[in-house]
TIRO-2110 file (N, C-alpha, C; in Angstrom, 1 decimal):
// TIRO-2110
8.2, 25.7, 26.1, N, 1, A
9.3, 24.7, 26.1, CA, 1, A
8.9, 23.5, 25.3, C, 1, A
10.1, 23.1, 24.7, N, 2, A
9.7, 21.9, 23.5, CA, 2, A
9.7, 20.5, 24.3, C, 2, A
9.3, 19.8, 24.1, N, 3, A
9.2, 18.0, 24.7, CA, 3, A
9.7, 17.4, 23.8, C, 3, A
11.3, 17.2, 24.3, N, 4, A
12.1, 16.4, 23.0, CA, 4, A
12.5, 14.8, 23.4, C, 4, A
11.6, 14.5, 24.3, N, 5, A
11.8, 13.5, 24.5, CA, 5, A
12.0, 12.5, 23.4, C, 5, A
12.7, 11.4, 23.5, N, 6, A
12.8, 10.5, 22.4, CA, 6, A
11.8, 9.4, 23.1, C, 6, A
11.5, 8.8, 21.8, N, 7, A
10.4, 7.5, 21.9, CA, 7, A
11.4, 6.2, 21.2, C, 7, A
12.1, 5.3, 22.3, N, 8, A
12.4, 3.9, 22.1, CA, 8, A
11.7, 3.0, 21.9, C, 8, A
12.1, 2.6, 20.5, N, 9, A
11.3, 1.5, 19.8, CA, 9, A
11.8, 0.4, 19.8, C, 9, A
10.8, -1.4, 19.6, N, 10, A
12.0, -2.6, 19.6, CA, 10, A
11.8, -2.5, 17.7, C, 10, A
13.3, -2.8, 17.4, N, 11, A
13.9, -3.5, 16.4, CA, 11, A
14.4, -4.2, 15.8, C, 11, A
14.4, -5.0, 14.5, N, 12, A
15.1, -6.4, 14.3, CA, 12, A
15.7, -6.0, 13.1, C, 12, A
17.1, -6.2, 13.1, N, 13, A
17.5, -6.3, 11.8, CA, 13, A
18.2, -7.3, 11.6, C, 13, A
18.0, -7.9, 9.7, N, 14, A
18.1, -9.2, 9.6, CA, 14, A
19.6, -8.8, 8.2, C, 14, A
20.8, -9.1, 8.7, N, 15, A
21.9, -8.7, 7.9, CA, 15, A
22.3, -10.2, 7.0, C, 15, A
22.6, -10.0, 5.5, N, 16, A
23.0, -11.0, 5.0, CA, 16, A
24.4, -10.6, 4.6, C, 16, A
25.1, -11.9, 5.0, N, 17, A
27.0, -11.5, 5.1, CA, 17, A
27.3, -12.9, 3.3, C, 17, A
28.5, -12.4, 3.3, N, 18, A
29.0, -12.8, 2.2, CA, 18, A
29.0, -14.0, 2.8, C, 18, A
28.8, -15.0, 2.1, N, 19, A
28.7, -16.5, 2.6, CA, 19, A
30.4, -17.0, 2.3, C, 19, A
31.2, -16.6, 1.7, N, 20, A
32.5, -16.9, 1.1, CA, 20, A
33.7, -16.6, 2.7, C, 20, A
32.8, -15.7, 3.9, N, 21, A
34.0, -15.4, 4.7, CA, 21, A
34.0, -16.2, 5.3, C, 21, A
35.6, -16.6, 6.1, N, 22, A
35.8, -17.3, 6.8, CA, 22, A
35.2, -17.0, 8.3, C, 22, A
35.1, -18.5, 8.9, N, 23, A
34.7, -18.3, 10.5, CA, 23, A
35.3, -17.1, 11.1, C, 23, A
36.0, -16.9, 11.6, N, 24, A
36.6, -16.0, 12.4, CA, 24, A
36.4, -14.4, 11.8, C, 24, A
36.6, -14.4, 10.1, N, 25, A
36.2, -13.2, 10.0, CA, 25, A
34.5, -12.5, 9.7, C, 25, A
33.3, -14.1, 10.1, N, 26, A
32.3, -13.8, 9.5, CA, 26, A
32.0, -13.2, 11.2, C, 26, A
32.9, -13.6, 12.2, N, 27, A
32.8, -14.0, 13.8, CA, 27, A
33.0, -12.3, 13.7, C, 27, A
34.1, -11.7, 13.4, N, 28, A
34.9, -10.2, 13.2, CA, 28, A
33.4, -9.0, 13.0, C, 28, A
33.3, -9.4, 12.0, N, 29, A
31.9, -9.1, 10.8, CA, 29, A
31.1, -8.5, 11.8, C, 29, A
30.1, -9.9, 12.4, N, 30, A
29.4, -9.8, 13.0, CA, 30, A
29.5, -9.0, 14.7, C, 30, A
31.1, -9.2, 15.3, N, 31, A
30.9, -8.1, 16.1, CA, 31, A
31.1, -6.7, 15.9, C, 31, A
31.8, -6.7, 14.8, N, 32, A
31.3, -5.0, 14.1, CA, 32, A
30.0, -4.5, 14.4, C, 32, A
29.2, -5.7, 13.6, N, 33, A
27.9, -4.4, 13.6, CA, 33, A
26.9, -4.5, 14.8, C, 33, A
27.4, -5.5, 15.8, N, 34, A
26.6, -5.3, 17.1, CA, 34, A
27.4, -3.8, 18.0, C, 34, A
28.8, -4.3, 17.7, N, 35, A
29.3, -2.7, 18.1, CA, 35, A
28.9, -1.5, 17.4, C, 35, A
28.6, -1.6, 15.9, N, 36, A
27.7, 0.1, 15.9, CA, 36, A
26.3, 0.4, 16.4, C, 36, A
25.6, -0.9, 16.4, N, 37, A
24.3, -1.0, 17.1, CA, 37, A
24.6, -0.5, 18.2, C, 37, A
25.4, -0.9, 18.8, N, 38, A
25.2, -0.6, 20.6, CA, 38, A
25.9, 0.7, 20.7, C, 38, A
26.7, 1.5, 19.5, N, 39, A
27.0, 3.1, 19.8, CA, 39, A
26.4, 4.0, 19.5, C, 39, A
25.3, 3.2, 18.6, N, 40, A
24.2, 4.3, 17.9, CA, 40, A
22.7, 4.0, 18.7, C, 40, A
22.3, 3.4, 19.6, N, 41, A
21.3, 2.9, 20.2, CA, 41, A
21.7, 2.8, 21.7, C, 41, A
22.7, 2.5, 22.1, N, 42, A
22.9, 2.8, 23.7, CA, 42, A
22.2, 1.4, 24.1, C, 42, A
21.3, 0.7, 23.6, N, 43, A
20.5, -0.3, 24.4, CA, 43, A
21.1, -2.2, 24.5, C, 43, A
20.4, -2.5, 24.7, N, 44, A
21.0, -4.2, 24.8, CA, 44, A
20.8, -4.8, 23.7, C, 44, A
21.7, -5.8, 22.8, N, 45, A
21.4, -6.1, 21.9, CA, 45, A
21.5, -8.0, 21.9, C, 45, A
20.4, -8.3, 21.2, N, 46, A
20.4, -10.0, 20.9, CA, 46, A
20.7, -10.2, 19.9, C, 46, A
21.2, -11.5, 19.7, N, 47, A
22.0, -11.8, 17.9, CA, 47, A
21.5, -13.1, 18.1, C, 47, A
21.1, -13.3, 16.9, N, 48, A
20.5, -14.7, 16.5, CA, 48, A
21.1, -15.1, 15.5, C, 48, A
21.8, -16.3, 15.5, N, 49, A
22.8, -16.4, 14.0, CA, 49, A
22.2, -17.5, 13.3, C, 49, A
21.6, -17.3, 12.3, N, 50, A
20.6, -18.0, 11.4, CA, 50, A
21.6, -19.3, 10.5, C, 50, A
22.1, -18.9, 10.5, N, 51, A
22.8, -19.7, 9.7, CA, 51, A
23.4, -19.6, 7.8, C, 51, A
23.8, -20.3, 6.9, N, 52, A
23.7, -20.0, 6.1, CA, 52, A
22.7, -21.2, 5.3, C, 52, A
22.1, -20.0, 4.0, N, 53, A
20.9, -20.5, 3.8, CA, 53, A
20.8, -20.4, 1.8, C, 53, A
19.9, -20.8, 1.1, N, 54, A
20.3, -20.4, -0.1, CA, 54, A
19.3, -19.2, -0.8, C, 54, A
19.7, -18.4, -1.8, N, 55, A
18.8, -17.5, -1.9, CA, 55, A
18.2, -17.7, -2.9, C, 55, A
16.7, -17.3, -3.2, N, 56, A
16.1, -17.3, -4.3, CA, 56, A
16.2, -16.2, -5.4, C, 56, A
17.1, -15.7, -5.3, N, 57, A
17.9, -15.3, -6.4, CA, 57, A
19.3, -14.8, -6.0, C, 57, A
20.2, -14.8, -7.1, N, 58, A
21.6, -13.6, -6.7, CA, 58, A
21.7, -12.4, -6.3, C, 58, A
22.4, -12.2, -5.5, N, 59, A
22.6, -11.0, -4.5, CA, 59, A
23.9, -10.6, -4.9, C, 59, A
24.5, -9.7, -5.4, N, 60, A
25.9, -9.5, -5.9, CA, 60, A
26.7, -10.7, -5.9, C, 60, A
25.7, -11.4, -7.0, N, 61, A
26.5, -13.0, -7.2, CA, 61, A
26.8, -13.8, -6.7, C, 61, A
26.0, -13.6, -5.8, N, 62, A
26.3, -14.6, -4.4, CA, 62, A
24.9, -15.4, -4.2, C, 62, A
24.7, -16.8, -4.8, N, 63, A
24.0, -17.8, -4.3, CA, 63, A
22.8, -17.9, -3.1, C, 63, A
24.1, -17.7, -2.5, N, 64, A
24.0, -18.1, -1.0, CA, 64, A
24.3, -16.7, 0.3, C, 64, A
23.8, -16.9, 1.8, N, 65, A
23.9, -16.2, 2.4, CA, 65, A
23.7, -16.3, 4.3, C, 65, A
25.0, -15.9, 4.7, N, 66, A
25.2, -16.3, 6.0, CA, 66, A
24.0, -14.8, 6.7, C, 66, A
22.9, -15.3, 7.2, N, 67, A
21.5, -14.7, 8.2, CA, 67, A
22.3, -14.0, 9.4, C, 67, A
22.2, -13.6, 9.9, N, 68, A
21.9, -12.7, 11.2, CA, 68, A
21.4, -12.1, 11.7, C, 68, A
20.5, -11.9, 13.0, N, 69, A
19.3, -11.1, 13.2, CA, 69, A
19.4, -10.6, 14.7, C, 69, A
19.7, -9.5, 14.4, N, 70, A
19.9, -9.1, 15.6, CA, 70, A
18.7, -7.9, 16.4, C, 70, A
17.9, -7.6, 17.9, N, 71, A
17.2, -7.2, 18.4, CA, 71, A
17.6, -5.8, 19.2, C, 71, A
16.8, -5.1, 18.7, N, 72, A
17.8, -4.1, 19.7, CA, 72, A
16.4, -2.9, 19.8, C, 72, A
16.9, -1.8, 20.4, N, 73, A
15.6, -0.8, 20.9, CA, 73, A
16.6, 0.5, 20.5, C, 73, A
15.4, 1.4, 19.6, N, 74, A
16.3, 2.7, 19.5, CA, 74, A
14.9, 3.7, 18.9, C, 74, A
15.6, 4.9, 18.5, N, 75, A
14.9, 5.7, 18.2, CA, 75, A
15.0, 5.5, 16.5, C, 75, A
14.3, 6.6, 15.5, N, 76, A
14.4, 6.1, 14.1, CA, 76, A
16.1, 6.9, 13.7, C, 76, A
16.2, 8.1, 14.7, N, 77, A
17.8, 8.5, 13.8, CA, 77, A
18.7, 7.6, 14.3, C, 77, A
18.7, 6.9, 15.4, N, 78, A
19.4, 5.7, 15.3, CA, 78, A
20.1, 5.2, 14.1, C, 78, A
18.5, 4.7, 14.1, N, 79, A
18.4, 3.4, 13.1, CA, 79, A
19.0, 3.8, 11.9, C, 79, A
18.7, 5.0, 11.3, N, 80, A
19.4, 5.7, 10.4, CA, 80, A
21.1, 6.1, 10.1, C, 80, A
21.6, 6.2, 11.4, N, 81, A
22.7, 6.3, 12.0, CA, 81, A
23.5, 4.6, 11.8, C, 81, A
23.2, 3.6, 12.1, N, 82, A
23.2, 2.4, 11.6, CA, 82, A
23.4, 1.9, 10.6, C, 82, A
22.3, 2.3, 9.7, N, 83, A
22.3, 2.2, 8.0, CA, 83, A
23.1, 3.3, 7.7, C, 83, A
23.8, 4.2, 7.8, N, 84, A
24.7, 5.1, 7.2, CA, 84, A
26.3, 4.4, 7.6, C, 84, A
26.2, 3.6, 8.9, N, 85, A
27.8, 2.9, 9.0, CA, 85, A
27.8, 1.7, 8.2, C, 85, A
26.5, 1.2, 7.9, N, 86, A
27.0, -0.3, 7.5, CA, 86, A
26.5, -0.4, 5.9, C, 86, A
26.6, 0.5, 5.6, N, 87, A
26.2, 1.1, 4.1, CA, 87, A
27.5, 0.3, 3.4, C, 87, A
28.4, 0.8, 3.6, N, 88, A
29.5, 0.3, 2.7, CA, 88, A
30.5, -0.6, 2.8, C, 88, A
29.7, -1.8, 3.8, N, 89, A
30.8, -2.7, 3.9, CA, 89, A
30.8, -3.5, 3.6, C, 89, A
31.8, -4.3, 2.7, N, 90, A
31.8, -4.9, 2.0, CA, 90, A
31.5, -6.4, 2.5, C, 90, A
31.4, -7.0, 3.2, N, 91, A
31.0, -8.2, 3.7, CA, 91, A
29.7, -8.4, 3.8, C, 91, A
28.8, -7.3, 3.5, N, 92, A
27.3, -7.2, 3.7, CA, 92, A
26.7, -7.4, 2.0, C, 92, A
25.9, -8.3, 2.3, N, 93, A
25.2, -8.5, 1.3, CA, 93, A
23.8, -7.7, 0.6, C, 93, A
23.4, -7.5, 2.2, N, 94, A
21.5, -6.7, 2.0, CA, 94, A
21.6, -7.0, 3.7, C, 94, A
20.8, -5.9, 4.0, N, 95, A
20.2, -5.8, 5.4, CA, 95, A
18.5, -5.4, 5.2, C, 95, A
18.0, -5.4, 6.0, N, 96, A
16.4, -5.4, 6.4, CA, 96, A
16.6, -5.0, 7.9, C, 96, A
15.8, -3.7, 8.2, N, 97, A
15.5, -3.5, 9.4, CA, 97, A
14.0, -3.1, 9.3, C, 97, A
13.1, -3.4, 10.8, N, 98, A
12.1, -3.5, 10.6, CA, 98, A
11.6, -3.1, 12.3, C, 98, A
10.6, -2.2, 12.4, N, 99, A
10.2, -2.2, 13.8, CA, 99, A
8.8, -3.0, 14.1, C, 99, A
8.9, -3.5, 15.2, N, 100, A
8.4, -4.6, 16.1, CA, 100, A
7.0, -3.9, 16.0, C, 100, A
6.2, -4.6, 16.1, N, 101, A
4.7, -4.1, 16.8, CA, 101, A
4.9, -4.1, 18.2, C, 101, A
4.6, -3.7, 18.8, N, 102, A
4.1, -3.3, 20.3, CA, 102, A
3.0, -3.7, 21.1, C, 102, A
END
């Protein structure tokens, strides 16, 4: 009999949003992607809203860049699961995810 247990890991991903959206839709934005986190991970999620910041270089011509960093605990197809929904939206500038030491 196989042991398919899954192993929960902590995670941070740090999402850069078009600095150009308005409040409410950067507000929209951002609870998108805590809602795929929390359908693709099941777990509790923290958001930390960094603010906007300038970049050392352009990012699809964009200067500049509204941070967000949000915590969450999953397995890696998750996390993969995650990066396949927020692959193509357009309000996303670059994302980074990265697992926690333990």
């Amino acid at each position: 009999m196989q042991n398919t247990k899954t192993v929960l890991r902590a995670y941070e991903s740090l999402i850069m949003f078009d600095p150009k959206l308005e409040t409410t839709r950067l507000e929209a934005a951002m609870k998108d992607i805590e809602k795929i986190i929390k359908e693709c991970t099941k777990s509790e999620i923290t958001v930390e809203t960094l603010g906007k910041r300038a970049l050392c270089f352009p990012v699809k011509k964009a200067g500049e860049a509204t941070y967000a960093l949000y915590h969450f605990s999953g397995d890696q197809d998750s996390v993969q699961k995650i990066k396949e929904e927020i692959k193509h939206n357009e309000n996303i500038l670059r994302t980074l995810f990265v697992r926690k030491e333990e």
